[in-house]
C-alpha positions as CSV (number, residue, x, y, z in Angstrom):
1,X,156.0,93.3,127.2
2,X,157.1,96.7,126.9
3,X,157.0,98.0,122.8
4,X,160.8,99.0,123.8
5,X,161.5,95.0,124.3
6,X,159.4,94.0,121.6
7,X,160.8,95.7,118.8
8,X,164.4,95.8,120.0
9,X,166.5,94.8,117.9
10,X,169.7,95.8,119.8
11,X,173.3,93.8,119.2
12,X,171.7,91.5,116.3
13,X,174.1,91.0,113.3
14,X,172.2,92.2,110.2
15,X,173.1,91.9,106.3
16,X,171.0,94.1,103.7
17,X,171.7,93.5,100.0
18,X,171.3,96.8,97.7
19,X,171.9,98.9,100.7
20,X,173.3,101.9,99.0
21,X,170.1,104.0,98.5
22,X,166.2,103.6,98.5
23,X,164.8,100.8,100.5
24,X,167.7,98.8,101.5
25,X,169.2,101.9,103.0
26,X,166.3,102.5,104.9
27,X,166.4,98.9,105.9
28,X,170.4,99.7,107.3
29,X,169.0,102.6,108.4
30,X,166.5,101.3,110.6
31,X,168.7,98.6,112.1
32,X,171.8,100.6,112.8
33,X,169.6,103.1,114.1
34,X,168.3,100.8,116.9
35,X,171.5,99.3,117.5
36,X,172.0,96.6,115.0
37,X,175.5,95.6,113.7
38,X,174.5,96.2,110.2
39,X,176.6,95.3,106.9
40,X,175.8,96.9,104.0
41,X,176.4,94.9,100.7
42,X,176.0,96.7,97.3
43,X,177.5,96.5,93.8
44,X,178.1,100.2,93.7
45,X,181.2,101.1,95.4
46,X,180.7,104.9,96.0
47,X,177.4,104.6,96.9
48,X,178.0,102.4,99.3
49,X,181.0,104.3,100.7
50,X,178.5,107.3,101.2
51,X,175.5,105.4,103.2
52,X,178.4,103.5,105.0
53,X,179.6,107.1,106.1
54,X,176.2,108.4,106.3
55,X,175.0,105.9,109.4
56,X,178.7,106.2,111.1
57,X,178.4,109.8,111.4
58,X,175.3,109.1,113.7
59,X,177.0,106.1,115.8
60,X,175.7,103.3,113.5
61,X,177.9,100.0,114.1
62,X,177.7,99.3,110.2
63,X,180.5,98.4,107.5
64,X,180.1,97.9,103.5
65,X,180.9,94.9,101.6
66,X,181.4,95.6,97.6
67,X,179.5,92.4,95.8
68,X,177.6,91.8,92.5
69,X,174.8,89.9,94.5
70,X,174.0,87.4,90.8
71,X,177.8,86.2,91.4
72,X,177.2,83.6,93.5
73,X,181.4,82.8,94.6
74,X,181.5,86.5,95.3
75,X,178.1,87.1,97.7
76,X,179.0,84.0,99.6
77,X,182.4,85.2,100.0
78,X,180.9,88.9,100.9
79,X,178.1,87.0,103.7
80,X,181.1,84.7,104.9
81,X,183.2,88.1,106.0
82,X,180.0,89.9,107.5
83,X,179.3,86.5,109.8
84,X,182.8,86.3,110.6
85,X,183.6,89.5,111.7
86,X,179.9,89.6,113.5
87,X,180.3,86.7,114.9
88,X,177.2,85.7,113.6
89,X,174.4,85.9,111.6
90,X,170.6,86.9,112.9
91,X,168.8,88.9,110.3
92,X,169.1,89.2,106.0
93,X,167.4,91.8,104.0
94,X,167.9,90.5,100.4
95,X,166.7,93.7,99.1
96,X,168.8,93.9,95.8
97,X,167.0,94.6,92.8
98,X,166.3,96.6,89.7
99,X,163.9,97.9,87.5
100,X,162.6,96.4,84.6
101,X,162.7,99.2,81.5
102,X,159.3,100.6,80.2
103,X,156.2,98.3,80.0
104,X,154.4,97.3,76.9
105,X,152.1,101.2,77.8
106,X,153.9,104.7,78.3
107,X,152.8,106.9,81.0
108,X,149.6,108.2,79.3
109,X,148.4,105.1,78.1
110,X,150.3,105.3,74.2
111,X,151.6,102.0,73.5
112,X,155.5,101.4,73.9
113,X,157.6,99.3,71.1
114,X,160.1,98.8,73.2
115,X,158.2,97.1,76.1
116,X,156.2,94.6,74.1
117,X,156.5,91.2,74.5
118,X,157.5,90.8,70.5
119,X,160.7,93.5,70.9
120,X,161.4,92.8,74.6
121,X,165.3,92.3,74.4
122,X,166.2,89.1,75.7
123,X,169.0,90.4,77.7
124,X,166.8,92.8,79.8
125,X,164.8,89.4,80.7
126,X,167.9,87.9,81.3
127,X,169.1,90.3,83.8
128,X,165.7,91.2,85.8
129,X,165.3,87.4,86.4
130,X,169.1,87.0,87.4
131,X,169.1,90.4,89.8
132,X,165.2,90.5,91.0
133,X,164.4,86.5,91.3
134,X,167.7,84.2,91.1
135,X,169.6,86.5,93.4
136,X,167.1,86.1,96.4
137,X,167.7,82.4,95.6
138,X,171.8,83.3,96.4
139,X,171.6,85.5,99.4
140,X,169.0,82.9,101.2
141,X,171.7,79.9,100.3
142,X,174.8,81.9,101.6
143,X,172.8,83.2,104.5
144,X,170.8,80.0,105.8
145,X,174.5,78.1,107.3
146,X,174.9,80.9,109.3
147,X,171.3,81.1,110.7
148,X,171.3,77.7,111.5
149,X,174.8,77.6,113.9
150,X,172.4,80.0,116.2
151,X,170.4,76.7,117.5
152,X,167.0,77.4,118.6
153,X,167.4,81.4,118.3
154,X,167.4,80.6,114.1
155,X,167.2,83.7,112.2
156,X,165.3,86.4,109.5
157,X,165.3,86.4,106.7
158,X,163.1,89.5,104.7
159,X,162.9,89.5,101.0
160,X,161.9,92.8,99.2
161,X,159.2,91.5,97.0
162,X,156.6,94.1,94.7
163,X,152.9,94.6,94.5
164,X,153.9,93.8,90.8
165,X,154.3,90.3,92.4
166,X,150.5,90.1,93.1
167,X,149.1,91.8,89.8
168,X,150.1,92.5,86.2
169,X,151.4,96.4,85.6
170,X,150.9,97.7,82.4
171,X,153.8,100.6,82.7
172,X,156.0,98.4,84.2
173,X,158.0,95.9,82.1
174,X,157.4,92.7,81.9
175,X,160.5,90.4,83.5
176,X,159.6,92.6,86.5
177,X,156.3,90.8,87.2
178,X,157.5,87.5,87.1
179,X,160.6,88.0,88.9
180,X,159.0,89.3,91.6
181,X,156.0,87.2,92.0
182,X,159.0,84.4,91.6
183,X,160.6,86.0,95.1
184,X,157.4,86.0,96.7
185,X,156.6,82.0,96.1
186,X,160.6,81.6,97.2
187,X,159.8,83.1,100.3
188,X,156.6,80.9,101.5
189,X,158.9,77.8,99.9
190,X,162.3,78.6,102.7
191,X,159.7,79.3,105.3
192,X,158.4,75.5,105.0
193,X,161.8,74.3,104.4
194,X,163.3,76.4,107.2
195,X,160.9,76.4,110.1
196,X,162.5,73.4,111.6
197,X,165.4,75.8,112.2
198,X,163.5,78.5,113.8
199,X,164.3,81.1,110.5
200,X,161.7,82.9,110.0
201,X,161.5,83.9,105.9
202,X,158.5,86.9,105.2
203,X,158.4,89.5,102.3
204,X,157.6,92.7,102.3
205,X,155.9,94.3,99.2
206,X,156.4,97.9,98.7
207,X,153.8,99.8,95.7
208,X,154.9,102.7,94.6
209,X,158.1,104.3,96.7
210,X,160.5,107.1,95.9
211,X,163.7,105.5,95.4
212,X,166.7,105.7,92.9
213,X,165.2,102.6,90.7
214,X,165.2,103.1,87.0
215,X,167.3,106.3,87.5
216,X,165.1,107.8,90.1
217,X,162.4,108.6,87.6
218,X,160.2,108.5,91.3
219,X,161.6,111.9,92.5
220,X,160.2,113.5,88.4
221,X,156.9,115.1,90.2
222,X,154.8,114.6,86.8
223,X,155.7,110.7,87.4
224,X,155.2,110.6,90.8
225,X,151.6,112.2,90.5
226,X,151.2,109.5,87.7
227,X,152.2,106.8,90.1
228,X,150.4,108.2,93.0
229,X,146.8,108.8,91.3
230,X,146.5,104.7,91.2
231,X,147.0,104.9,94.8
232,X,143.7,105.4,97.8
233,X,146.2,107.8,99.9
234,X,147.0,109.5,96.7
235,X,150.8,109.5,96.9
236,X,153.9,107.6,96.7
237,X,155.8,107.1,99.9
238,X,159.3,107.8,101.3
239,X,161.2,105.3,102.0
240,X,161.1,105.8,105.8
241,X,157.8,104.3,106.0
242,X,158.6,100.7,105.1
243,X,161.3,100.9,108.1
244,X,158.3,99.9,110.8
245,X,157.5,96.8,108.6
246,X,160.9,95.9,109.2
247,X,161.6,96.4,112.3
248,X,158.5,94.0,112.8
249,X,159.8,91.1,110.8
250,X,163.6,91.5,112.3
251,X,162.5,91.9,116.0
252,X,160.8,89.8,118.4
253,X,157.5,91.3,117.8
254,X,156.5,88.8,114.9
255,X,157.9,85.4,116.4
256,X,155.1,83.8,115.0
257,X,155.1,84.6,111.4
258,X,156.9,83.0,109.0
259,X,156.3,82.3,104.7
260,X,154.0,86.3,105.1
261,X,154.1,88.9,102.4
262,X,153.3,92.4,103.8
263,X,152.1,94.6,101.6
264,X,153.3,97.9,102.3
265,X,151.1,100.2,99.3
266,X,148.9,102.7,100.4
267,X,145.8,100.8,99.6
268,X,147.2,100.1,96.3
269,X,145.8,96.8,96.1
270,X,142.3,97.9,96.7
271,X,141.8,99.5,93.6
272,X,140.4,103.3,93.7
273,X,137.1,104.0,95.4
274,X,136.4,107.4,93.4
């Protein structure tokens, strides 16, 4: 089969939670770009308005939906619309997520009161879990009725997970971890449950990318070279280098794969060789 065929991903209708910026806009991006019908769901209105406009300027088939994806009423309601005026529903990126406020070290290595375990405020916990971990939960539920009314053609389903789901981080703080390593086990847990019903449910883990998380503190050059030195290709990466990953897991190339986390880091997980 031609690489054309394999990877096409032409006509499919696509959903991709936190679609405004970073990753889930290079997620859109990738689809609409290919010839997906793409909705883009995000809580924040104007940034959604502008990525919307953004892939419609270049012939993208894509709309927004406005939705706070830990309301559970309110992202049904938003994936109910997207399959209805699709007609269907093939492929979900529940990408939505957000960072976690400074881990229990600063950037060179002082110790941080703030991210300790002892001073952690509650309510940051509280909202990691609900946004990085209990969403993912939401989107697959809303998304999994429409998947199965395709019969045997099923459906995709890609969770955004974290290296920081397969190690501790000692910068990052600590509901991130958890949350995340939470996503990946709910991945390999829908892929058992769902593999009767031909929907395929993989991760992709991103290390370190430059993104608007945590206020975009990625794009500061001192903290990207802080971030980057941890890495064996000794840089962060742009957001347009997860898009193969996902073209892989949405498209016929990866029929065979299902309950996968693809780490997508640089060689972060090997640990420095010098």
């Amino acid at each position: 089969m031609k690489a054309s065929e394999l990877f096409d991903v032409a006509g499919l209708a696509v959903i991709v939670t936190g679609a405004a910026s970073g990753i889930g806009y290079a997620y859109a991006d990738a689809m609409a770009d290919n010839g997906a019908r793409v909705v883009l769901v995000d809580i924040d209105r104007a940034g959604l308005d502008q990525a919307v406009a953004k892939l419609k300027a270049r012939g993208g088939d894509v709309r927004g939906a406005v939705a706070d994806v830990t309301d559970r009423g309110a992202l049904r309601a938003a994936f109910d619309r997207a399959a209805g005026e699709l007609g269907r529903l093939d492929v979900l990126f529940a990408n939505a997520g957000i960072d976690s406020g400074p881990g229990f070290l600063g950037m060179t290595g002082e110790r941080a009161a703030d991210g300790a375990f002892e001073t952690l405020a509650e309510e940051r916990w509280d909202k990691v879990i609900a946004t990085n971990l209990t969403s993912v939960f939401n989107s697959i539920r809303a998304a999994v009725p429409h998947m199965k009314r395709n019969g045997k053609n099923g459906g995709r389903i890609i969770v955004t997970t974290s290296v920081a789901a397969l190690r501790p981080e000692a910068i990052v703080g600590t509901p991130y971890m958890p949350a995340k390593a939470g996503a990946a086990h709910l991945v390999r847990q829908a892929a058992l449950e769902f593999a009767k019903y031909n929907i395929l449910v993989n991760a992709i883990a991103p290390g370190p990318f430059i993104t608007n998380i945590a206020g975009g503190h990625m794009r500061d050059p001192e903290v990207a070279k802080a971030f980057g030195s941890a890495v064996p290709l000794n840089r962060v990466a742009s957001t347009d280098e997860i898009q193969g990953a996902a073209l892989f897991l949405a498209s016929r190339a990866s029929t065979f794969v299902t309950g996968a986390e693809l780490v997508i880091d640089g060689g972060v997980m090997l640990g420095r060789a010098d």
